[in-house]
N, C-alpha and C positions, 0 to 999 in steps of 0.2 A: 859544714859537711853536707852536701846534695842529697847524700842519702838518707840523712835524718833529717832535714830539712822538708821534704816530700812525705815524710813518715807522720811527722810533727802535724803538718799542716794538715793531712788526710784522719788525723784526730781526731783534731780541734772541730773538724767537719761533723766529722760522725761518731759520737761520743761512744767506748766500749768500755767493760766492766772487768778489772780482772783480778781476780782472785790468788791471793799469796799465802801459800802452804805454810810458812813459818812467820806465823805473827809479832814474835816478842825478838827475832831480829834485828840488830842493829841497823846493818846493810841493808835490810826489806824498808824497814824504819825510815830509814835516811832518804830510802827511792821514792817511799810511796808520800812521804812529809814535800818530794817539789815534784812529784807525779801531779798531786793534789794541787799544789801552790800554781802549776801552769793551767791548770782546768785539761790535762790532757786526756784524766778516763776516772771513772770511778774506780775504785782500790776495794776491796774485800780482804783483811788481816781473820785468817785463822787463827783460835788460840783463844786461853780464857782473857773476859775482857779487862782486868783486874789486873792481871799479868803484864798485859800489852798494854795499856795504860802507863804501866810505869816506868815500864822500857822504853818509851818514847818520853817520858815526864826525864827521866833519867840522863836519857841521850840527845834531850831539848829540840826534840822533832813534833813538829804539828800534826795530828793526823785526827783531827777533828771533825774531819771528812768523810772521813773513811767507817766503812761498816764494819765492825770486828763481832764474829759468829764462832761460838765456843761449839763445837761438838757436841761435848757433853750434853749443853742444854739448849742443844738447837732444837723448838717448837716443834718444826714439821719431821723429824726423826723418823717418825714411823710412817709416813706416806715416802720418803725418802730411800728406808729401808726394803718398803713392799717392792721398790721400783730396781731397785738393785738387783733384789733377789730375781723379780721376773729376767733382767738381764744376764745371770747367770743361771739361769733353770737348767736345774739338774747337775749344776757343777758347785752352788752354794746354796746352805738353807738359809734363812731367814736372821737365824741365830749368829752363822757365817758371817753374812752382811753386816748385823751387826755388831758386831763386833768389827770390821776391820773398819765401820766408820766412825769410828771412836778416835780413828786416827786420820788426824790433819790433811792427809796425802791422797787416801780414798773419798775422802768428806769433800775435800775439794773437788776432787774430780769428780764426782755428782753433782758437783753446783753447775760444773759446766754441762753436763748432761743433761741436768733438770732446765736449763736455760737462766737459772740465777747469776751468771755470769758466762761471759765471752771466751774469756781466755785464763789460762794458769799458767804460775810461775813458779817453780821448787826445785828445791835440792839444794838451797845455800846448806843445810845442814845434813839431808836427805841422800841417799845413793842415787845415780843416776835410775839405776834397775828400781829405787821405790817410786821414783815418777813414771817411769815407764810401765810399770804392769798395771797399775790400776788404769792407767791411759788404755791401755790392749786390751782390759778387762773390761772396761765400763764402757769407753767412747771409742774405742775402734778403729781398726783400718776402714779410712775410704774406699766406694765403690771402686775395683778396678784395682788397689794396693793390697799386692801378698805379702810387705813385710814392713814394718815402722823403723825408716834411714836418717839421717843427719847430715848436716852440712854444718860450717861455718864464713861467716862471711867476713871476710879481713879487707881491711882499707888503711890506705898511708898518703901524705901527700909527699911527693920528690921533684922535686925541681918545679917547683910552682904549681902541679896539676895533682889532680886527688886519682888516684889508683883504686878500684874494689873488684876483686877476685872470689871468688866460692870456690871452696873446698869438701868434698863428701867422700864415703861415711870415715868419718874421725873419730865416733865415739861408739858408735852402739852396736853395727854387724862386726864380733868378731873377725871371721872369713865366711865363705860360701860356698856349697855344696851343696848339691842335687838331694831336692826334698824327693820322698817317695809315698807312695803309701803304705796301706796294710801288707797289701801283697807282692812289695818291693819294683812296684813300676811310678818312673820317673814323673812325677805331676808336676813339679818348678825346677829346671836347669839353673847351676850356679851361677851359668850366663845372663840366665835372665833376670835373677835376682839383683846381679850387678847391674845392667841394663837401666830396670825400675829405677836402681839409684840413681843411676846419669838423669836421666828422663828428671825424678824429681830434684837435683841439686839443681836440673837447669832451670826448672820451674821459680824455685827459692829464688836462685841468680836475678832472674827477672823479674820478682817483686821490687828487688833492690839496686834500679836501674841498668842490670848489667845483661848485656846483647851477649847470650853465653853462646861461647864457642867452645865446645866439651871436648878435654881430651882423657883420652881413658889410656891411666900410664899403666907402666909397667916397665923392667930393667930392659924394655927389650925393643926396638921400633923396625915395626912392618915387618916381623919373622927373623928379624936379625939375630935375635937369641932362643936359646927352646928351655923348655922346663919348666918349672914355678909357677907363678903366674900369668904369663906368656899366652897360652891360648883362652884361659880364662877372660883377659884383658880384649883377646882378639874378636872371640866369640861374643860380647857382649857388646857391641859397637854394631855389631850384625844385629842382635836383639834389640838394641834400643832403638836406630831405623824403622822396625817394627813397631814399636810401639809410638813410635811418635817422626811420621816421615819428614818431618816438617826441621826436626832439630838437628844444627847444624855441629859433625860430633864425628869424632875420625879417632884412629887407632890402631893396636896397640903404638902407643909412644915413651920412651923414654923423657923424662922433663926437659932435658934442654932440646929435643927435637918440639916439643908442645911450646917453647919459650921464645926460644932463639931464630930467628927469621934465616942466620947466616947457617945455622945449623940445619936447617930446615930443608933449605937450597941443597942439600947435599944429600940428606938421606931419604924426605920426603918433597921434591919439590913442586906436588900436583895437589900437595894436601890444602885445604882450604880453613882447614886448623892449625896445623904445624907452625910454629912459629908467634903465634897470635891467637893462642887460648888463655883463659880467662877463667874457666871452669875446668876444677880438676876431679878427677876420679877415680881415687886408690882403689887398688885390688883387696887388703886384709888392712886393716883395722891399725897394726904398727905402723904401717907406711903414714897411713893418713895423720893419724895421730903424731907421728915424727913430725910429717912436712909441714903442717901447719904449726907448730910450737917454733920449726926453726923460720918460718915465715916471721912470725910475730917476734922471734927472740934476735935475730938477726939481719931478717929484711926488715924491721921497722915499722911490721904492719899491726893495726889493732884489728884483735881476734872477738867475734861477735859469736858467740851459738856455745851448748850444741843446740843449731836448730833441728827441730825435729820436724821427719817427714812422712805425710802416709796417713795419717793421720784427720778425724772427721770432725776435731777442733783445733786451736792451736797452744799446743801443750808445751811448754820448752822446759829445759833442765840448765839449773846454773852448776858451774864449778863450786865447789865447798870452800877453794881458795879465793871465790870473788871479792870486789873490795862494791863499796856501796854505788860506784858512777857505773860498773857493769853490769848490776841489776836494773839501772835507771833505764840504762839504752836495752835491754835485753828485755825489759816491761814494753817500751816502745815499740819492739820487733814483734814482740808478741801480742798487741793488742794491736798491731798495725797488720799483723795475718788475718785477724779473726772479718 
């Protein structure tokens, strides 16, 4: 597979560290026991080391390599703690901090803060939302990012050539609406919010070799239908332009006008997208969430993420249903952002 292939090699080059929220894991276990056996990064197991020790003795995984840092009686605690706290001054005391780094999910996300590690991996047991807030809490949106989006990145092979398409957000913006302030004037349009997303899925898209060609759907192509999501979809194609003139990105589209070349010809035939996208861009959260599961469940394709985007390290979230080879490749993506 080309895209792990490139991932792989750009490792092995530059060796990264990445830190796994659920130490005594089977699936964390099993990834980080041939994470470690290909030399592709250093491993950090959260968890007591006693614990995790036997969970791998148990599940006859090697991780003899790997560094395992118990919370409880992590050394530097209190220089870890003072640093939290200054990161949240005046929204958490001291006592706050610790106490929530008691817990594997903020503990980790400090390491990546503090630079003891590159990158984190969590939520095989974890909610999405517990890796997510300490992520927005501690490390933050990037310069320039109003809001932390997701993609996923799916790949199949058919008929002898390898297919990889990105999908955003699937997991984490519900829907979008106009943020305001105190005094009820409009500071981020729902457009723009969506925008951001295309902008950063197309970003994703091109770590993982793919020439994104962004289509921003919706039930509706070029004003054909009104209501719902329809100007949302339309306005936000105008915003992303803005934000990045350079990204090649048309809309609103219906999918088989985004897919279909023959389809394309007939309702868009100026588009430079239509027909030959690659990058896609749900309006609310079901849509994306649908299209990718029926991608994966009956196009055939395997489902990589949610990656997450926005973000000033590279933080990812696994499903709780993973099984141990999509923590392996989703280690990979995530220490191959960092």
């Amino acid at each position: 597979m080309a895209m792990f292939d490139k991932l792989l090699a750009n490792l092995k080059a530059s060796k990264k560290t990445i830190v796994f929220t659920e130490g005594t894991d089977a699936r964390i276990l099993s990834a980080a026991d041939r994470l470690l056996k290909e030399d592709l990064m250093g491993v950090i197991l959260c968890g007591n080391p006693d614990d995790v020790k036997k969970a791998a003795s148990d599940g006859g995984f090697d991780i003899g390599k790997a560094q395992i840092i118990d919370p409880l009686t992590y050394p530097d605690m209190e220089e870890m703690v003072k640093t939290m706290a200054e990161l949240r001054k005046g929204k958490m005391t001291e006592e706050e901090c610790a106490a929530l780094l008691k817990k594997s999910n903020y503990f980790g996300t400090m390491l990546v803060k503090m630079g003891k590690a590159d990158a984190l991996l969590g939520g095989a047991t974890y909610s999405t939302a517990d890796t997510v807030r300490p992520a927005l809490q501690i490390v933050k949106t990037k310069k320039g990012s109003n809001l932390v989006s997701s993609s996923f990145i799916l790949f199949r092979e058919k008929d002898g050539a390898e297919e990889t398409i990105a999908m955003g957000d699937c997991a984490i913006n519900l829907s979008y609406s106009d943020k305001l302030d105190k005094d009820g004037n409009v500071v981020l349009t729902a457009a723009q919010q969506l925008a951001e997303v295309a902008v950063e899925t197309a970003r994703t898209a091109a770590c993982f070799g793919i020439d994104p060609k962004v289509a921003v759907l919706s039930f509706s192509t070029y004003g054909s239908g009104k209501g719902g999501t329809v100007q949302l979809s339309h306005d936000a194609v105008i915003e992303a332009r803005k934000l990045d003139p350079e990204l090649t990105i048309d809309g609103e589209f219906q999918f088989d006008a985004a897919v279909s070349a023959e389809v394309a010809k007939t309702k868009c035939p100026d588009s430079k997208v239509a027909g030959q996208a690659n990058t896609f861009i749900f309006p609310l959260i079901e849509a994306g969430n649908i299209g990718y599961k029926i991608a994966q469940r009956l196009g055939g394709f395997e489902a990589y993420g949610p990656i997450l985007q926005g973000l000033n390290a590279p933080i990812n979230d696994l499903s709780r249903g993973c099984n141990a080879e999509e923590v392996y490749k989703m280690a990979v993506i995530t220490a191959g952002m960092a």
